[in-house]
C-alpha positions in Angstrom: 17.7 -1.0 15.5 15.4 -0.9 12.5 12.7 -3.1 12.1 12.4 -3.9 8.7 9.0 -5.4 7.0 8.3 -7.0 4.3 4.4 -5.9 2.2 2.4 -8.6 1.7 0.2 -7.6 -1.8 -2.8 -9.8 -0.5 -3.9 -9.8 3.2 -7.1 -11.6 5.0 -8.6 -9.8 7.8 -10.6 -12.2 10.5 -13.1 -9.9 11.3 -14.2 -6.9 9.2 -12.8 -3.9 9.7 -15.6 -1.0 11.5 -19.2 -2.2 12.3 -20.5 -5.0 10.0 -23.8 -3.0 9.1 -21.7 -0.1 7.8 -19.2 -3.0 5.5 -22.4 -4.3 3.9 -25.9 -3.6 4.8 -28.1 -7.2 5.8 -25.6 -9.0 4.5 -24.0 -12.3 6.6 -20.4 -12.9 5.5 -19.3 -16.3 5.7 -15.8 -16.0 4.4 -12.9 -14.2 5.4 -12.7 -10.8 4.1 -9.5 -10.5 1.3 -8.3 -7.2 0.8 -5.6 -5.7 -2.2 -2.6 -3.6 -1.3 -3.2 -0.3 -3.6 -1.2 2.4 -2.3 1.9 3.0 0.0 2.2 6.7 1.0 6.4 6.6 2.4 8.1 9.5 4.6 11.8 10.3 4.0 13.4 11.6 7.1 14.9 11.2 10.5 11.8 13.1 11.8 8.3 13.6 12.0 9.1 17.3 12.4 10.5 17.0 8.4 11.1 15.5 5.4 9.2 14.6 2.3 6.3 12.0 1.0 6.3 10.4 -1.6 3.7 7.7 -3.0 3.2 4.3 -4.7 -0.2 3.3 -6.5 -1.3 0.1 -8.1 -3.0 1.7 -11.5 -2.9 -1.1 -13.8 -4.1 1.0 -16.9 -1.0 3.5 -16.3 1.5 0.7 -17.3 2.3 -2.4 -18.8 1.4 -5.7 -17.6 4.8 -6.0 -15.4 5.3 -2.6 -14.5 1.5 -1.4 -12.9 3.0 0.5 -10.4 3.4 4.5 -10.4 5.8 6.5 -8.1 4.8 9.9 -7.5 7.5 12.2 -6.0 6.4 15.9 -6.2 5.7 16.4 -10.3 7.4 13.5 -11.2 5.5 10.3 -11.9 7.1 7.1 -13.4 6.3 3.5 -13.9 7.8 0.9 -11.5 8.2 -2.9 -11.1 6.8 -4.6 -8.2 10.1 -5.5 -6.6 10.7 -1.8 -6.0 8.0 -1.1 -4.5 8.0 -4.4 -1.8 11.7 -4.9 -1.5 13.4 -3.2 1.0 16.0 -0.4 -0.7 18.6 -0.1 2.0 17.5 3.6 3.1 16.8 4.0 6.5 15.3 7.1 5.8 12.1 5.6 4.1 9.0 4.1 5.8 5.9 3.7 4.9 3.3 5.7 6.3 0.0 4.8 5.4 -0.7 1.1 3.4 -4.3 1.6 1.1 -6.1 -1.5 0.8 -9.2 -2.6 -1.2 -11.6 -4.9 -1.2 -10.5 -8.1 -3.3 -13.7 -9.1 -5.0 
């Protein structure tokens, strides 16, 4: 069975992620932090022992307003819509790796 799920582009985290004096020096926080999906770093394989990575990135100045997206696999780099990067394709052999957030100011 394959658990399949779906990328949220905007997350809230309760508490702040690693000690509070390191997130921001004297500084209370009242709200919730917000932090901005920026990155997806996918594997393609059946195995941890093989395969291949490949990555998404948010760079708004690389593309037009509806396409800010980049896919990098190996030397090729493109411009891609949202929906392909947070709809599921239908290949079991891709998962993402490691999600990159920032901090939504």
């Amino acid at each position: 069975m394959v658990r399949q799920y779906r990328l949220s582009y905007v997350i809230s985290i309760a508490d702040p992620v690693g000690p509070p004096e390191l997130m921001a020096p004297g500084r209370k926080n009242t709200t919730t932090p917000k932090y901005r999906l920026f990155a997806i770093v996918y594997h393609h394989g059946q195995s941890a022992t093989g395969g291949h990575y490949t990555l998404d990135i948010h760079h708004p100045v690389a593309g037009h307003q509806h396409e800010p997206w980049l896919r990098v696999d190996d030397d090729l780099v493109r411009r891609v819509r949202p929906d392909a990067v947070f709809e599921h394709d239908g290949r079991d052999d891709k998962v993402a790796y490691l999600l990159f957030y920032r901090p939504v100011r």
